[in-house]
C-alpha positions as CSV (number, residue, x, y, z in Angstrom):
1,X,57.3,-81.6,-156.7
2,X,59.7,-80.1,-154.0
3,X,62.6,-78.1,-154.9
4,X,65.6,-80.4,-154.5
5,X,67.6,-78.9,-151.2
6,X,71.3,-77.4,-152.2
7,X,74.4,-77.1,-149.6
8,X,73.7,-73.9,-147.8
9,X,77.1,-73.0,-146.6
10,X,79.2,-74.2,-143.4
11,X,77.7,-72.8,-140.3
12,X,79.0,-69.6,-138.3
13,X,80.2,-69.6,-135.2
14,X,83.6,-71.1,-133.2
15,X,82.7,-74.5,-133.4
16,X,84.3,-77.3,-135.2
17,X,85.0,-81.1,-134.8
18,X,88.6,-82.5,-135.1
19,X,89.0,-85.4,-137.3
20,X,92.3,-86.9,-136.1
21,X,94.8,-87.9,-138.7
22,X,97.9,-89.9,-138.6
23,X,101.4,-88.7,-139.8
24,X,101.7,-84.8,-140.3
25,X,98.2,-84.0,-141.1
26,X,97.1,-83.9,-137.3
27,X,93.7,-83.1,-136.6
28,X,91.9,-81.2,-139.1
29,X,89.0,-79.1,-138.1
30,X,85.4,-80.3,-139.8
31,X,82.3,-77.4,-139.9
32,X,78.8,-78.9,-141.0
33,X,76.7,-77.3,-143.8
34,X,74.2,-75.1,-142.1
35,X,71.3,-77.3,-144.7
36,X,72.5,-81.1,-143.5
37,X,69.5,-81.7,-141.9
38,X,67.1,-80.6,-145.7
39,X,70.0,-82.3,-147.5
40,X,69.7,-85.6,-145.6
41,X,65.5,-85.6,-145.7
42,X,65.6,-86.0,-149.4
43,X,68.4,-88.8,-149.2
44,X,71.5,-86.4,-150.3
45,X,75.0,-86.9,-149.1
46,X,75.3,-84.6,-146.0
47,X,77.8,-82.2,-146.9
48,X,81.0,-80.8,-144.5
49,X,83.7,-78.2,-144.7
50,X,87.7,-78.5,-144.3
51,X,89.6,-75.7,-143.0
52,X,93.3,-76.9,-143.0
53,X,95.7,-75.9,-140.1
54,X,98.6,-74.8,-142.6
55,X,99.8,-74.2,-145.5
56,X,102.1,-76.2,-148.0
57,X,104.7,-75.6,-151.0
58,X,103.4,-76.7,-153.7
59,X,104.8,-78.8,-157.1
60,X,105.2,-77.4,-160.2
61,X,102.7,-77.9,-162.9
62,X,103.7,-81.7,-165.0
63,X,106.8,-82.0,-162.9
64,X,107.8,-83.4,-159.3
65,X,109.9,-80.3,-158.6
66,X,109.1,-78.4,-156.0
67,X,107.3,-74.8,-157.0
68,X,109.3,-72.7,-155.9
69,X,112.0,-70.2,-157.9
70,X,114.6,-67.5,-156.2
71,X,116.6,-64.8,-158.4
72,X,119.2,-62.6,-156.1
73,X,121.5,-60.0,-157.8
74,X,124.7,-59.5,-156.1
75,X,127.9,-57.1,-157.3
76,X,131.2,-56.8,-155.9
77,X,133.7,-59.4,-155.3
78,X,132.8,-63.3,-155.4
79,X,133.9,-64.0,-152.5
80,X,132.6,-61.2,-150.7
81,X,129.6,-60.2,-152.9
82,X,127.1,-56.6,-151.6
83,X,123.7,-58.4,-152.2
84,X,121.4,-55.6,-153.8
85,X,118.2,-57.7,-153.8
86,X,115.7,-60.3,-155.9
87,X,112.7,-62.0,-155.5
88,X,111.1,-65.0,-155.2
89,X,107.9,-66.5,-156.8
90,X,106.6,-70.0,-155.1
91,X,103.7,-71.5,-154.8
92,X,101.1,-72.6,-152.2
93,X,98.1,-75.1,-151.7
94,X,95.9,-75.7,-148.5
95,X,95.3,-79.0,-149.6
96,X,94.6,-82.3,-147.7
97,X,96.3,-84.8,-149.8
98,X,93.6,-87.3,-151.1
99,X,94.4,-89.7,-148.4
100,X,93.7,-87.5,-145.7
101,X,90.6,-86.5,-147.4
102,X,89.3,-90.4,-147.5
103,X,90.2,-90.8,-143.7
104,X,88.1,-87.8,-143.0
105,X,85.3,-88.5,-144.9
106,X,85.3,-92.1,-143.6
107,X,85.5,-91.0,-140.0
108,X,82.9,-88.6,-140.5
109,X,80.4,-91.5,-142.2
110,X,81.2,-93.6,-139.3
111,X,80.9,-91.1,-136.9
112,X,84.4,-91.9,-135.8
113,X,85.2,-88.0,-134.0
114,X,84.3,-86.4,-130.7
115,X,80.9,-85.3,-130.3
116,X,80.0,-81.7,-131.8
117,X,79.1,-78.7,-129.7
118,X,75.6,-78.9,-128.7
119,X,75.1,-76.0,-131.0
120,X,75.9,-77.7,-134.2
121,X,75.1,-81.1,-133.0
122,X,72.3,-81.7,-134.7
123,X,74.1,-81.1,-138.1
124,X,76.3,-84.3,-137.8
125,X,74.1,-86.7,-137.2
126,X,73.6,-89.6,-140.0
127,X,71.6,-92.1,-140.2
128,X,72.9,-96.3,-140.8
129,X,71.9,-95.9,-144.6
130,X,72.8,-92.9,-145.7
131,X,75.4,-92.0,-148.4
132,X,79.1,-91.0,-148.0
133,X,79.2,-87.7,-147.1
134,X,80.7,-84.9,-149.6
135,X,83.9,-83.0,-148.2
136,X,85.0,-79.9,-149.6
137,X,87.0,-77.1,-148.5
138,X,85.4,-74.1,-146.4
139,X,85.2,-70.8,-149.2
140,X,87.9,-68.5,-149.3
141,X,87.0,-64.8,-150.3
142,X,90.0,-63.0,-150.2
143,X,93.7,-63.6,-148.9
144,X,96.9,-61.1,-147.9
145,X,99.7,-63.3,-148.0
146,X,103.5,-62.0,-146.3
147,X,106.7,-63.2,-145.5
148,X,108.0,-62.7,-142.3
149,X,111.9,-63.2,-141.0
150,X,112.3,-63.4,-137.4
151,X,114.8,-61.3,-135.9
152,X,115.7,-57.6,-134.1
153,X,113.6,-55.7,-135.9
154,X,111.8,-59.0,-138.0
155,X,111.3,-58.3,-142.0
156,X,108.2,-58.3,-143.3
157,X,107.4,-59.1,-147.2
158,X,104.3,-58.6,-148.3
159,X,103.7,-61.3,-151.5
160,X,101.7,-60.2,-154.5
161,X,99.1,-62.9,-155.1
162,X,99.8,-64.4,-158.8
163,X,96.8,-65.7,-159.5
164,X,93.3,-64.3,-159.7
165,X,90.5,-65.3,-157.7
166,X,90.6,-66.8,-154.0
167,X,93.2,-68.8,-152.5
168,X,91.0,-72.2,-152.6
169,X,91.8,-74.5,-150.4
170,X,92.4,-77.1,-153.4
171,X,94.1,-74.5,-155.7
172,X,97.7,-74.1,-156.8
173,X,98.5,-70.4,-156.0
174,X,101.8,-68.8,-156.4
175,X,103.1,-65.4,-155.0
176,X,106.1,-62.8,-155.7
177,X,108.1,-61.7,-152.9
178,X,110.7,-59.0,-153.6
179,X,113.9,-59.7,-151.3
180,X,115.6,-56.6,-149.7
181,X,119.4,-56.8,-149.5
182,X,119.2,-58.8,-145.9
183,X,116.9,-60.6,-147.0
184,X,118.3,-61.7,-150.2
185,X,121.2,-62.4,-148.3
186,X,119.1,-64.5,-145.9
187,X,118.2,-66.9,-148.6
188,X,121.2,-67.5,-150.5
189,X,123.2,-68.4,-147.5
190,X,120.0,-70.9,-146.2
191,X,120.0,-72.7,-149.8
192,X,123.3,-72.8,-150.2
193,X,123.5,-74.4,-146.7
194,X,121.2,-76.8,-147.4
195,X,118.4,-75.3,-145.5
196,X,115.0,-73.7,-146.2
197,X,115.0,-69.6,-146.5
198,X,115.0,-68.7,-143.1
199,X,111.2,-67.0,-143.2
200,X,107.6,-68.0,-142.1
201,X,104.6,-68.0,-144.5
202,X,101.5,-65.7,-143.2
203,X,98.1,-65.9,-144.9
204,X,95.4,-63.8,-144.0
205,X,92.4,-65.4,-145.1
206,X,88.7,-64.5,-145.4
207,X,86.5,-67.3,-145.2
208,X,83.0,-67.2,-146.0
209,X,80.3,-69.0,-143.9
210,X,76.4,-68.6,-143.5
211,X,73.7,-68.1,-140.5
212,X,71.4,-70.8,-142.5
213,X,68.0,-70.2,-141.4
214,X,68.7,-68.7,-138.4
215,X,68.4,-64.4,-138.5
216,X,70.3,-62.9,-136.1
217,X,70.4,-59.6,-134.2
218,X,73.5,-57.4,-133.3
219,X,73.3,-54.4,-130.8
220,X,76.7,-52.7,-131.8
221,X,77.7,-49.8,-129.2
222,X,81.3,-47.9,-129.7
223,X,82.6,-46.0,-127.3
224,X,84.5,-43.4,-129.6
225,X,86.8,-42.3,-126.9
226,X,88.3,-45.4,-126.5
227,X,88.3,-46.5,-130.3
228,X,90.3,-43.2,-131.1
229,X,92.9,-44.0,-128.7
230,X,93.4,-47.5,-130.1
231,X,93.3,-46.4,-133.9
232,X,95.9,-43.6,-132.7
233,X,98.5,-46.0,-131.3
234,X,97.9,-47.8,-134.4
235,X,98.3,-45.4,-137.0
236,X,99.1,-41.8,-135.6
237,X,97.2,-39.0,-135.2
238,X,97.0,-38.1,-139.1
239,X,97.7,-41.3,-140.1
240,X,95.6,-43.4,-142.9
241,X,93.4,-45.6,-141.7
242,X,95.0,-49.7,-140.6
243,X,94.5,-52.5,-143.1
244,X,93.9,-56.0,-143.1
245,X,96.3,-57.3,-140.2
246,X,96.3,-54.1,-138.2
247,X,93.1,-53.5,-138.3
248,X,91.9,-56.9,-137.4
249,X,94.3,-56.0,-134.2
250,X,92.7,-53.1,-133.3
251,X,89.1,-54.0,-133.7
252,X,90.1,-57.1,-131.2
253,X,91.4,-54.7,-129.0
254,X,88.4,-52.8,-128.6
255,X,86.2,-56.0,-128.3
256,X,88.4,-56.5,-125.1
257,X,88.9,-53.1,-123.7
258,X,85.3,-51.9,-123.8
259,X,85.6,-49.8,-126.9
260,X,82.9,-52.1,-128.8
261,X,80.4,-54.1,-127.6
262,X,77.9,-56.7,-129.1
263,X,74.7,-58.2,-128.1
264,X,73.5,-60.6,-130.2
265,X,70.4,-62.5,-130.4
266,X,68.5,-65.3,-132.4
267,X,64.8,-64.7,-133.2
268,X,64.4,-67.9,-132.5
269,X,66.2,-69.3,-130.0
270,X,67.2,-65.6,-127.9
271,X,70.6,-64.3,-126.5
272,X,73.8,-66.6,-128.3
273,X,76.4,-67.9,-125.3
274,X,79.3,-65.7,-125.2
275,X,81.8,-67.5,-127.3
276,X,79.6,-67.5,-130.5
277,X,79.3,-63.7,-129.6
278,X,82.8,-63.7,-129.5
279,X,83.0,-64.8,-133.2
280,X,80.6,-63.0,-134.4
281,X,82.1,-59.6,-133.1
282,X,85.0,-60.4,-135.5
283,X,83.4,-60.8,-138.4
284,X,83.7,-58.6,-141.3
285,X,79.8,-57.2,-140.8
286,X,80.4,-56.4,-137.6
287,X,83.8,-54.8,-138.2
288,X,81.9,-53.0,-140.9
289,X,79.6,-51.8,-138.8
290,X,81.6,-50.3,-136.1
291,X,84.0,-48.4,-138.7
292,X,80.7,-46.8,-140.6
293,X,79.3,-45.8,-137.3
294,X,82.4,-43.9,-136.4
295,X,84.1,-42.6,-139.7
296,X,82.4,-39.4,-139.6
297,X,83.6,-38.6,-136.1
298,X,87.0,-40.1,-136.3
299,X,88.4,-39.7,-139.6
300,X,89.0,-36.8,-141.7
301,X,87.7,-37.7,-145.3
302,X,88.8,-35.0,-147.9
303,X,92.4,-36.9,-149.2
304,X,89.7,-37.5,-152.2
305,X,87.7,-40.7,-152.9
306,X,88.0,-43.7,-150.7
307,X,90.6,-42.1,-148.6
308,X,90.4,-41.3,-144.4
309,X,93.1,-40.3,-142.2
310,X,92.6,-40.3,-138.5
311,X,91.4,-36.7,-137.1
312,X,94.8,-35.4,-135.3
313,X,93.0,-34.3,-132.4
314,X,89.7,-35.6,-131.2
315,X,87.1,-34.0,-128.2
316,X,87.0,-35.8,-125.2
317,X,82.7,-35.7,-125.4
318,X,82.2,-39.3,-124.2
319,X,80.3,-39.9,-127.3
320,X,78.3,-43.3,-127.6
321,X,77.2,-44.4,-131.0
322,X,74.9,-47.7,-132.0
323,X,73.7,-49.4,-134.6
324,X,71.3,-52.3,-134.6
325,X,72.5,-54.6,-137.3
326,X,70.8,-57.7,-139.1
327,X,72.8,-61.1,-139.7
328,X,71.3,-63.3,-142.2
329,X,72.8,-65.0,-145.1
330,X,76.9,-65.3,-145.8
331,X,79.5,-64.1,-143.0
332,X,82.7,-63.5,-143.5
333,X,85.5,-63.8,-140.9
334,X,89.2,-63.9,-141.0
335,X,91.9,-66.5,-139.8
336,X,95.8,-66.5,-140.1
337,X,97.3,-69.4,-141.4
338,X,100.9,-70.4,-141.7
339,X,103.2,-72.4,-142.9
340,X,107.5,-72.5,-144.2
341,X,109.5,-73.9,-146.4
342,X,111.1,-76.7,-145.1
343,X,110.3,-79.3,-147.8
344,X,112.4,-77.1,-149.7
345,X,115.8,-77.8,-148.3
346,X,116.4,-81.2,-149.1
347,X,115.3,-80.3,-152.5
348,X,118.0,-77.7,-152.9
349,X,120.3,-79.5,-151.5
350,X,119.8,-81.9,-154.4
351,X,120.3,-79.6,-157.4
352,X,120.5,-76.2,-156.1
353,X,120.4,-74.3,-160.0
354,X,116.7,-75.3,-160.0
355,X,116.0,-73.6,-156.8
356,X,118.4,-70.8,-157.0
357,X,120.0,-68.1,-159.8
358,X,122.3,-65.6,-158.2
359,X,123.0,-62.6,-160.8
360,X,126.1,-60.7,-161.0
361,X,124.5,-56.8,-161.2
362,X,127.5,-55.5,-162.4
363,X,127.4,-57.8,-165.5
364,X,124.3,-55.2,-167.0
């Protein structure tokens, strides 16, 4: 008897269909599984992948309330209070509401969306009598979550993550942001106001995706000249090596300026068109790849385990390095999502004390 067929994973690459949405969802972006075309042979559901544009607060557990909690300490005068700081815990979902959810699942049944890319085309189609399909959200792997107030210079809070495992795109997830004095200051005088706290939610997330059956080839050259330059503008000569955010920044950089290149082909099916390329040179194997190739010649590695700084000085000797690297199986690739608090002002301006403690410092 044949194995039964299981979801593979949502395909790699750039491309996605746009289920459109009425009311404030908008369009969400739809990835096939990379195994549709097994799953739908031996009469399964076909299965698809969500990957939701923003994020939203979320409510806190048994209660209507939005989940989000703000403690400031203040001294001085009442009227004229020094704020010293606080923090902040909320939480966050990248939910579809289950309404949204049924409109995309119908649309996709009916085939009620643009057509797919030609690439990925042959994972949507359906036949009249098959089942629903299943709709779940795309993995995430890992996520770096700040807080960011625009302004001359803008401040930048970087959440600790609450909860362990992934940010799922159906999970409840809250965070702890410390405040510095501005910022505390920021929020109290937003709440009180009536109006959200003035800053914009960042979420770096790592999403996990697959090649399916496909195996894939990737020529990586680096031009260590160039690379150096951009990882010194980054971090300084001496400095520790970017993470995350910076990093992500720098790699792009040299994908555009020469610094790395890809070529990347498909056993079966030769050279990928350049967009897919594109995506693929971002991922985290490729990024991987380029920083193993060059951290010998770069980076200065005796700060003790795990540790490199960038090499203060570095020859000009026009040194090319390559590595020939194997794609088959998961992928990983990042995306930024964000999203504010607006939800929360009308809230606060409802019954501020659940929102909002402001602590006198003095008082301990």
């Amino acid at each position: 008897m044949p194995e039964r067929p299981s979801p593979a994973g949502p395909i790699f690459g750039p491309d996605t269909v746009v289920v459109e949405v009425d009311g404030p969802t908008g369009g969400v972006h739809v990835r096939p599984d990379a195994g549709n075309p097994a799953l739908r042979a031996a009469g399964l559901p076909a299965r698809y992948y969500v990957q939701p544009a923003r994020m939203a607060l979320a409510r806190r557990q048994a209660s209507p309330d939005l989940d989000f909690s703000a403690s400031v300490l203040v001294k001085g005068a009442p009227g004229t209070p020094e704020y010293v700081g606080g923090s902040c815990t909320f939480g966050v979902a990248l939910a579809l509401p289950p309404p949204a959810l049924e409109i995309v699942t119908r649309k996709l049944a009916h085939h009620d969306h643009p057509d797919p890319a030609p690439r990925i085309a042959e994972l949507f189609e359906r036949g009249a009598k098959e089942p629903a399909p299943s709709l779940t959200p795309v993995q995430v792997t890992r996520s770096v979550l700040s807080c960011v107030i625009e302004g001359e210079p803008p401040l930048v809070m970087t959440a600790q993550h609450g909860a362990t495992g992934s940010v799922e795109a159906q999970g409840h997830n809250t965070f702890l942001v410390s405040f510095t004095p501005a910022a505390a200051e920021a929020v109290v005088r937003n709440l009180r106001d009536g109006a959200a706290p003035p800053f914009t939610i960042r979420n770096r997330l790592t999403e996990q995706f697959t090649t399916g059956p496909a195996v894939l080839t990737a020529r990586v050259d680096v031009d260590a000249d160039k690379l150096y330059d951009l990882l010194r503008d980054a971090a300084g000569p001496g400095g520790a090596l970017p993470e995350d955010v910076a990093l992500d920044a720098v790699h792009t950089a040299a994908l555009a300026r020469g610094a790395v290149t890809t070529r990347i082909t498909d056993a079966g099916h030769g050279s990928l068109d350049a967009r897919t390329t594109r995506w693929l040179g971002e991922t985290d194997e490729i990024k991987a790849a380029v920083l193993g190739l060059v951290r010998q010649e770069l980076f200065d590695l005796g700060g003790g385990p795990g540790t490199a700084t960038l090499k203060r000085d570095h020859p000009r000797t026009g040194t090319a390095l390559s590595q020939v690297v194997t794609l088959h199986g998961p992928v990983s690739a990042a995306r930024t999502v964000e999203g504010d608090l607006q939800e929360l002002a009308s809230a606060a301006r409802t019954d501020l004390g659940k929102y909002l403690v402001v602590v006198d410092a003095g008082a301990f």
